[in-house]
N, C-alpha and C positions, 0 to 999 in steps of 0.2 A: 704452437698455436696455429690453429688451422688458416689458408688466406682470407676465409671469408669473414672470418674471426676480425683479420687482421684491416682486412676494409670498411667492415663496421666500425671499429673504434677510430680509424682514417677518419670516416667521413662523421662520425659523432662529435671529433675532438673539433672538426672547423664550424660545427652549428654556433660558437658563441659571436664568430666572427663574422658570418655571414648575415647570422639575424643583426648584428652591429651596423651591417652596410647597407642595408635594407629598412633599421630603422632613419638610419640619417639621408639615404634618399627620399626617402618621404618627408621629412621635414625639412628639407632642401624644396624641393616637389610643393609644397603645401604653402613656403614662404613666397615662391617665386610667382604661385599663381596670385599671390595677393593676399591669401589669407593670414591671419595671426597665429602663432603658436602656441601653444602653455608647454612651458618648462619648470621643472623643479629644481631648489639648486639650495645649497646649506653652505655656511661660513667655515663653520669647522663642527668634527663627529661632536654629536650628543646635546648641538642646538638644533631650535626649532628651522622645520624647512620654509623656504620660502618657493612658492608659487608665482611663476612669471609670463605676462604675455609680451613674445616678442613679435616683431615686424621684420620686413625682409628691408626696411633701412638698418636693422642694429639696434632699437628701440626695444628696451629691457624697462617694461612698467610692472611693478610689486603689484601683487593681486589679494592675495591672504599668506598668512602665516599658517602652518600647519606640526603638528607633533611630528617630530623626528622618527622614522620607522623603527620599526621593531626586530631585531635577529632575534631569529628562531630559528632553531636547530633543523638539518635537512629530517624531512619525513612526519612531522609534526601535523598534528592536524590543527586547524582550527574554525572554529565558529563563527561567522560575521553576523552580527544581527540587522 
């Protein structure tokens, strides 16, 4: 495999964990300035998700219930109406 081959897949393979650290400083970022967050969060696979706004005291208030997401297969298309 060629190096550059071999740098691309490098730097592809760390995109899951960087976008990871990047989400959580902004919601680190977002609590500290004062505002609220919404977070999504389920009990266990195949119940409905629940929807939550937190505060930067640890303040975890239920907002709505929502349908459990959907797998679908990589490369699928689909339609949103």
């Amino acid at each position: 495999m060629p190096d550059y081959q071999y740098d691309l897949d490098s730097l592809e393979s760390s995109v899951p964990e960087l976008s990871a650290a990047v989400v959580n400083e902004a919601y680190l970022k977002a609590l500290n300035s004062g505002l609220r967050v919404y977070v999504s969060g389920t009990a266990k696979a195949g119940v409905a998700t629940t929807i939550y706004e937190v505060s930067l005291s640890g303040e975890k208030k239920e907002i709505k219930q929502i349908e459990p997401p959907m797998e679908m297969p990589a490369g699928t298309t689909a339609r949103i109406p």
